[in-house]
C-alpha positions in Angstrom: 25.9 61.2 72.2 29.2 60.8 73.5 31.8 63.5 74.3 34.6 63.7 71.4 38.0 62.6 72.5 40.1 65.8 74.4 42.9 66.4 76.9 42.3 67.6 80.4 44.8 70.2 83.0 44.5 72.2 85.4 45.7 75.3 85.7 47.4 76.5 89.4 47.3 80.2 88.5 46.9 83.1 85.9 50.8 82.8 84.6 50.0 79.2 84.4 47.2 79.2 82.5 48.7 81.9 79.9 51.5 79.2 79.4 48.7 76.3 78.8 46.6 78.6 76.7 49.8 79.8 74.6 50.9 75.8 73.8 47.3 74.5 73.3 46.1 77.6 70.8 42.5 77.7 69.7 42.2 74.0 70.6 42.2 74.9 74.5 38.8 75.5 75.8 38.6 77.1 79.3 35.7 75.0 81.9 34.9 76.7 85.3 30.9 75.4 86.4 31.0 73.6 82.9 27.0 74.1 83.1 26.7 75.3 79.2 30.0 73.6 77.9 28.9 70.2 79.4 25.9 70.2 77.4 27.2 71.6 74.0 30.2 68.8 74.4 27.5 65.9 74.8 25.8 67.2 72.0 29.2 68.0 70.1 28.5 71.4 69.5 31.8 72.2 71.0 35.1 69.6 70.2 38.4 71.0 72.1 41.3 69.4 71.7 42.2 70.0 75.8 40.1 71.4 78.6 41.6 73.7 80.8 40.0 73.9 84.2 40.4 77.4 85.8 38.6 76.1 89.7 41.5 76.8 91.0 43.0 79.8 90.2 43.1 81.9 93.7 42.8 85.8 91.9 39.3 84.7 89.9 37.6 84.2 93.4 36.5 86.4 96.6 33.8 89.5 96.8 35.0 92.4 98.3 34.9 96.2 98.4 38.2 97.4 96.3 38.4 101.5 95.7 34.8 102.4 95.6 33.5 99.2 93.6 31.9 96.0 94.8 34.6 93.2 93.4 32.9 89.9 92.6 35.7 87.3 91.4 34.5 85.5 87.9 34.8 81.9 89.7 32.0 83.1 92.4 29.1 80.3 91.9 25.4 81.7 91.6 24.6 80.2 95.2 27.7 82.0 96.6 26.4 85.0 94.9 22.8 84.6 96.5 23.6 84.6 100.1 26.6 86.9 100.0 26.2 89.6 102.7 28.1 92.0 100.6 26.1 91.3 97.5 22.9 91.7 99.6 23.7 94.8 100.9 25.6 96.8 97.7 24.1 94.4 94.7 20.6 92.6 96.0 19.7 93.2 92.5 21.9 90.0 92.0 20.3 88.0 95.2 17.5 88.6 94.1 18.0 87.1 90.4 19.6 83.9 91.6 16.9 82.2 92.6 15.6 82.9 89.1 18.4 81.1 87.1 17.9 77.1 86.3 17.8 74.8 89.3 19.8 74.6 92.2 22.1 72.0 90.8 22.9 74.4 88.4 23.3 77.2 91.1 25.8 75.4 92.8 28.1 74.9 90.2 27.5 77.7 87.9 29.8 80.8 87.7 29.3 84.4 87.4 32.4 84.7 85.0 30.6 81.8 82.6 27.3 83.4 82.8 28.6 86.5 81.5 30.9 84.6 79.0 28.4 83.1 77.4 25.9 85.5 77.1 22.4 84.1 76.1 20.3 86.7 75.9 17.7 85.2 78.2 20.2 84.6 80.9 19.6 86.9 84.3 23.0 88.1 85.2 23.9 89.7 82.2 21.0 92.3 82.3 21.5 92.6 86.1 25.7 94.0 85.4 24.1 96.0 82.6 21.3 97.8 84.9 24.0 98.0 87.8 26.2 100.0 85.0 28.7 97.5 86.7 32.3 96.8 84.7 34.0 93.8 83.4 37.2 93.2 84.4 39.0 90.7 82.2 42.4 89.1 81.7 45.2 87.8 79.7 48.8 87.3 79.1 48.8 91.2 77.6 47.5 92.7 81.0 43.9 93.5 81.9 41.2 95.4 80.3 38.0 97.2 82.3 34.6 97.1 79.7 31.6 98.7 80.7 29.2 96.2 81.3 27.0 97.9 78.6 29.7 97.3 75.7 30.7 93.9 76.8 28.0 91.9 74.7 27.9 92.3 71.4 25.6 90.3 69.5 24.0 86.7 69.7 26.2 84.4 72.2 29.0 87.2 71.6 31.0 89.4 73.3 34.1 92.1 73.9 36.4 89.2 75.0 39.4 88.6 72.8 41.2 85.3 72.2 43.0 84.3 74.9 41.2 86.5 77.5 39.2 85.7 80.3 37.0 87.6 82.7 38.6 87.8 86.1 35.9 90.2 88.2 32.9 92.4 87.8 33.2 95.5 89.3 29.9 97.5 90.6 30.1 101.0 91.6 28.9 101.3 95.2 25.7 103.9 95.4 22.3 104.4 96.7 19.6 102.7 94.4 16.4 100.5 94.4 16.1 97.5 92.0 14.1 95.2 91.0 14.0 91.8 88.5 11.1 89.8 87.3 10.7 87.4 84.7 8.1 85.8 82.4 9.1 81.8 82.0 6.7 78.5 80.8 8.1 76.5 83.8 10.4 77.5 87.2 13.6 76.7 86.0 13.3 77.6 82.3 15.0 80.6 80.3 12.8 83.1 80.7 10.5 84.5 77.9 10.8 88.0 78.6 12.3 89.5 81.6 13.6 93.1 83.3 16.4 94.1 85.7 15.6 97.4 86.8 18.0 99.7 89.2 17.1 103.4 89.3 17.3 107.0 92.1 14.4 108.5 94.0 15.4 112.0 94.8 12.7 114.2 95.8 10.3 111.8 95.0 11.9 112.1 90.9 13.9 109.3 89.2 16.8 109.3 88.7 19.6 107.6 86.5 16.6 104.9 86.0 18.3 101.9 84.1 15.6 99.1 82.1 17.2 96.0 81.1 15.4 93.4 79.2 16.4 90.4 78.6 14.8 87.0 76.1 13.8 89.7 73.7 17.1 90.4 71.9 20.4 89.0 70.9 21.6 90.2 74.1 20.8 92.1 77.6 18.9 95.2 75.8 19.0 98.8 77.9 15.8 100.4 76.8 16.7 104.0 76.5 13.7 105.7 75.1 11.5 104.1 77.6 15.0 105.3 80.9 14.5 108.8 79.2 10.6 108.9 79.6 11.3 108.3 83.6 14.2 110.8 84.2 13.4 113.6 86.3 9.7 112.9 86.7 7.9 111.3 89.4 7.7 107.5 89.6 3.8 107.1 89.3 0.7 105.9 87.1 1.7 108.2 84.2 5.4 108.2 83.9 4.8 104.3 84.2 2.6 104.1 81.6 4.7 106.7 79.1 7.8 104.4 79.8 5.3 101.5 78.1 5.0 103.3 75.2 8.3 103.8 74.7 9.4 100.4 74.3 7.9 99.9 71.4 11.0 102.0 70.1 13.2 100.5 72.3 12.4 96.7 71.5 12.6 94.6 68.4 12.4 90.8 69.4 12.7 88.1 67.2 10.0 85.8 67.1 11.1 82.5 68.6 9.8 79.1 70.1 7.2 81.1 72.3 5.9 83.2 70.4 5.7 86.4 68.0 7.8 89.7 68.4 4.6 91.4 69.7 3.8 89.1 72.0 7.7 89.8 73.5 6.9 93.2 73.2 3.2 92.8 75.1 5.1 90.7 78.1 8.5 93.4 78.0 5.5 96.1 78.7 3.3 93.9 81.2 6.8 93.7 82.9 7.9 97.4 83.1 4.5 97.8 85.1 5.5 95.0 87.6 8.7 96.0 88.4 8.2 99.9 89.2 4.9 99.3 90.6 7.1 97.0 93.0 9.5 99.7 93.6 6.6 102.6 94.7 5.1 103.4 98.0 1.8 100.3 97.9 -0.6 103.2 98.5 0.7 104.5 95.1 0.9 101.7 93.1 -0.4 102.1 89.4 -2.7 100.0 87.4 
């Protein structure tokens, strides 16, 4: 299927593009990577009257430490993000999901800022801000707006953004944690079934602040907290592992889909939990 008939410009900067998005309305639709709005325009899920590339706005890109945070510009493409030294050292939660999403082709032209726009609720990076307890900066002709990453999506493909605003940055508080993702998927490359971005405190051998993110078993990244409150304060081993299992079956409600049942979601969510903080213990005390 062919695309439908729209205009194309480009915007310089964020004044600029406030003046395009104010004359073109709801029939302006913003393209940065393009990697999910290329494919719903060939299959004319989506029919703008007028793109409006945002590549080169200057204040969407750049990573950098800003007043306590670790700054990651919208426009940042997941293979920027994945060999980032600043991401590495503050975030390798996030270098360690990118080789997880899609294929490289996607990789290299894919945004942060459009992951997180879009919000499918198998997608990695959404989770990863979530268990990061990272913020969403946004943008628009009325000023900008900071969302905790943990109210930004809202539902099924939805989020906090309002019409006319964009996200600009994520912001991630710079602290001392371990973290960990892994997913369940039917090929390399494919949305995952089930996955979990983990980021959590050892102090004195206890956990602390643990936050579990699961993501392809809701309408959105889902923070399990029954299963965070079973960890806190205890020691990360066999049992407290194996409690946080239990949990989730409080914490997670997956819709059956194309791979399966909601208890098989719930089966791989738990099989998961194990991976992950087994992965973050000493080896000699990894559980079963």
């Amino acid at each position: 299927m062919k695309w439908p008939a729209m205009g194309y410009v480009r915007a310089a900067s964020l004044p600029d593009l406030w003046s395009v998005l104010a004359q073109h309305g709801a029939a302006a639709q913003i393209i940065a990577g393009g990697q999910t709005l290329l494919a719903t325009l060939a299959f004319r899920l989506s029919e703008p009257g007028m793109l409006v590339d945002i590549t080169r706005i200057p204040e969407l890109r750049g990573i950098s430490i800003t007043g306590g945070a670790l700054r990651i510009g919208a426009l940042t493409r997941h293979a920027e993000l994945g060999r980032d030294a600043l991401v590495a050292q503050h975030a390798p939660l996030l270098t360690d999901a990118v080789p997880l999403i899609a294929h490289p082709a996607i990789r290299n032209r894919g945004t942060i800022g459009g992951s997180l726009a879009y919000a499918d609720p198998a997608a990695e990076l959404p989770a990863c801000i979530v268990a990061l307890d990272a913020v969403v900066v946004t943008a628009s002709a009325a000023g900008e707006r900071r969302i905790p990453a943990r109210d930004f999506f809202t539902d099924l493909l939805q989020t906090a953004l309002n019409p006319g605003e964009i996200i600009a940055a994520v912001e991630i508080p710079l602290a001392e944690r371990q973290s960990a993702i892994q997913e369940v998927a039917r090929r390399s490359g494919d949305y995952a079934m089930a996955g979990l971005a983990a980021a959590l405190r050892l102090e004195g051998g206890r956990v602390v602040a643990p936050r579990l993110v699961y993501f392809g078993v809701g309408t959105g990244p889902v923070l399990a907290a029954r299963a965070c409150a079973a960890l806190e304060g205890r020691a990360l081993d066999a049992a407290s592992i194996a409690t946080a299992q239990a949990a989730l079956g409080e914490d997670l409600d997956p819709p059956q889909d194309l791979h399966g049942p909601s208890e098989m979601k719930r089966h791989l969510a738990r099989v998961l939990t194990g991976r992950v903080l087994n992965g973050i213990l000493n080896p000699s005390e990894i559980a079963a």
